[in-house]
Structures are given as C-alpha cells and as structure tokens.
C-alpha positions in Angstrom: 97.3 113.6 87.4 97.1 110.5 90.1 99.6 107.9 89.4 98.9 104.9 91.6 101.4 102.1 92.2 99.8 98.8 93.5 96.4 96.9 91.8 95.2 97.5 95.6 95.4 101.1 95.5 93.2 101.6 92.2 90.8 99.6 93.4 90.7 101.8 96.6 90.4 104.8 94.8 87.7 102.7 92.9 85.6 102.2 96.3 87.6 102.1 99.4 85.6 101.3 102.0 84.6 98.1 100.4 87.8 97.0 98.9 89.3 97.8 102.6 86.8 95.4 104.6 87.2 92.5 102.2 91.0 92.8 101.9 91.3 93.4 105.6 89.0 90.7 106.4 92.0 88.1 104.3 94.3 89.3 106.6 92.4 88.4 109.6 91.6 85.0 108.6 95.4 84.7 108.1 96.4 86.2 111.1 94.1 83.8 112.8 95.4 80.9 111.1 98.7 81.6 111.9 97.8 82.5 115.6 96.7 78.7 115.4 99.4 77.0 113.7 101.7 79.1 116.7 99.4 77.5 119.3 100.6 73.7 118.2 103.9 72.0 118.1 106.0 72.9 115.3 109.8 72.2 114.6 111.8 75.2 115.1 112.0 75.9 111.2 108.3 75.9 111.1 108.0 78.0 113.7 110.3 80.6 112.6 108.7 80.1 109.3 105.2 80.9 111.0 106.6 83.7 112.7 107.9 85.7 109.8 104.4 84.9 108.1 102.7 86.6 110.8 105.3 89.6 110.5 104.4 89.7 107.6 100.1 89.6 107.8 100.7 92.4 110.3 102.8 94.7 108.5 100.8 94.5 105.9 97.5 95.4 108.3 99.1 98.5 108.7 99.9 99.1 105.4 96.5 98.7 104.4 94.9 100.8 107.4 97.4 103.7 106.2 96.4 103.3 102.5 92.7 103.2 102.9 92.7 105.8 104.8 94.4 107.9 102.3 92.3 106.7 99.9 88.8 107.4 101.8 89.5 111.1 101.9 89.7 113.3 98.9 93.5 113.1 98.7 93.4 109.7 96.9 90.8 110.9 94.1 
C-alpha cells in the first residue's frame, strides 16, 4: 500500500517525468521574475518580501528535484 501526501506527488507517480518539467518549468519563470523584481529599486519591505519569495521558489526546486526523483524509480510505484 502507497500512501501519498501532496496532489503533486500522485500526479508524479501518475507520470513523473512530465509532471516534473511543467512544474519545474513554474518555478523557473518565478525564480526569474523575482531575479528581476531584485534587479530594480524596491523599498526595503519589498525587498525583504522578494527575498523570502525567492527562498521560498528555491527550496521548493529542491523539493521537487528530491521528489521526482523518487518518484521516477520504482520506489514511488
């Protein structure tokens, strides 16, 4: 019996190389964004705010790289 926690890690059981590209390309387009908005003047609560935000884009990066690739071997089917 699999019990899975998340809607993301069904649908990487479901097909994880696919699910994996399309959610990790999100989180590129954020982490982009931000990298932008970081580039231009922002007060120092926007800046913070921006900051965390990006803390946050790249923790969940590595979250995602760790999940898929349990989920692309046969432990997560």
């Amino acid at each position: 019996m699999t019990i899975r926690l998340t809607r993301l890690e069904d649908a990487l059981a479901d097909s994880p190389g696919p699910v994996s590209r399309n959610v990790g390309a999100t989180l590129v387009a954020a982490r982009a964004t931000l990298e932008g908005s970081l580039r231009t003047p922002l007060s120092p609560a926007q800046h913070a705010q921006a900051q965390s935000l990006m803390q946050a884009v790249q923790a969940a990066e590595a979250i995602l790289e760790s999940i898929s690739r349990r989920y692309s071997t046969s432990y997560g089917k």
